[in-house]
N, C-alpha and C positions, 0 to 999 in steps of 0.2 A: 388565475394563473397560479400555478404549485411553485411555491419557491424551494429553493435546496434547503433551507436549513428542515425544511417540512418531512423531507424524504432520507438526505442523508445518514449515516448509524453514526449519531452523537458519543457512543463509548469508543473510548480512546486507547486504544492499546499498544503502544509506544515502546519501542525498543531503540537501546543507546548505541553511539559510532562504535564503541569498544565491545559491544555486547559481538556473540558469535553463532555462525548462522548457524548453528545444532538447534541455539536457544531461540528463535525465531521460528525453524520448521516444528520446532513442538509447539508452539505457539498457535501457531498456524493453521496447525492438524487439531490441535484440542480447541480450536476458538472459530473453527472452520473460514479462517480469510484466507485471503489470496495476498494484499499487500499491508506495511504497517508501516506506520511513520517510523522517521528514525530522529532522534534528537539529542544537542548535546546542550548543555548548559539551559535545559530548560527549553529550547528553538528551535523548532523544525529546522533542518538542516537535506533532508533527503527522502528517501520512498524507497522497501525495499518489497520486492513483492517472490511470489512461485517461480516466478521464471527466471527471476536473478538467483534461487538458489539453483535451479536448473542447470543454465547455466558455468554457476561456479562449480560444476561438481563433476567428476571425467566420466564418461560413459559409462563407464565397465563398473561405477557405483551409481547405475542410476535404482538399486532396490532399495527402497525406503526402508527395511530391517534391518539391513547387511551393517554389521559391526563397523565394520572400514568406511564403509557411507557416513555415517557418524562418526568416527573417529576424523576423519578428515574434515567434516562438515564443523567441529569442532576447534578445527585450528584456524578457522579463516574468520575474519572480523567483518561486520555488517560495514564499516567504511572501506572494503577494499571492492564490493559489488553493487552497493547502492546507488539510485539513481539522485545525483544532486548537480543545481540545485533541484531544491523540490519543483514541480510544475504546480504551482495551486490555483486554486479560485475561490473569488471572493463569496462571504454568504449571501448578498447581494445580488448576483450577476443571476442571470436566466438559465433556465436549465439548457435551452437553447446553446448559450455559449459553454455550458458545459461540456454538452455532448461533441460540440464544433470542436472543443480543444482535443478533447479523448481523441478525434478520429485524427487531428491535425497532427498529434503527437504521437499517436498507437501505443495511447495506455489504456487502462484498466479501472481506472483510479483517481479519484484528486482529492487533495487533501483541502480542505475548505476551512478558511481563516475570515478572523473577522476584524474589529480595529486593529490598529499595530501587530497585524499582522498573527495575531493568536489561534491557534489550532482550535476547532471549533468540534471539527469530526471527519468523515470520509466520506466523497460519496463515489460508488462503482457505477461501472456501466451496466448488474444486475439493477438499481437503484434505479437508473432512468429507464431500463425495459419494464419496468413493474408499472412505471405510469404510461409508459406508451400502449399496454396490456389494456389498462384499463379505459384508455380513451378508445382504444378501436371497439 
């Protein structure tokens, strides 16, 4: 059996509750994810991913170059759109109950901890198609 910590992407790329979602879609674009922890004092605290900046941002800026897209995307804080609490799982648990929670919650994402509860790494729902790939 493949356990998550086997599969999950161990590099942690972490952005704070004060940080701003400008600083996150460049992130994002240059580090090609989709979500990224968010932490304050050291703690997972939430998940912020594409669609919450989607979301945060009016139609009429949805072009990714547009000056105003940025400048707006720049005045909003990662704790006004993140998802908290965070949803995670253990490095432990089966990918099985991974996947059961992604579809349970209709995310994208868990953030995978391990004793007292410490960020260990990420794993997507790309992560657990890569092993169902390979079993079929």
């Amino acid at each position: 059996m493949v356990a998550i910590s086997e599969i999950m992407n161990p590099t942690i790329v972490a952005i704070g509750v004060g940080d701003r979602l400008l600083t996150v879609e460049d992130i994002m674009m240059l580090g090609h994810v989709r979500h990224m922890p968010v932490v304050k004092a050291g703690r997972l605290v939430g998940v912020v991913s594409e669609r919450d900046l989607l979301w945060a941002s009016p139609s009429h800026l949805a072009d990714p170059e547009s000056s105003d897209r940025r400048t707006f995307l720049n005045g909003v804080e990662v704790s006004r759109v993140m998802s908290s609490p965070a949803i995670v799982i253990d490095a432990k648990a089966s990918l099985r109950d991974a996947a059961r929670m992604m579809v349970e919650h209709k995310i994208g994402c868990l953030p995978v901890v391990g004793e007292k509860g410490r960020l260990l790494g990420m794993l997507s729902e790309v992560d657990l198609l890569e092993v169902l790939a390979e079993d079929l």
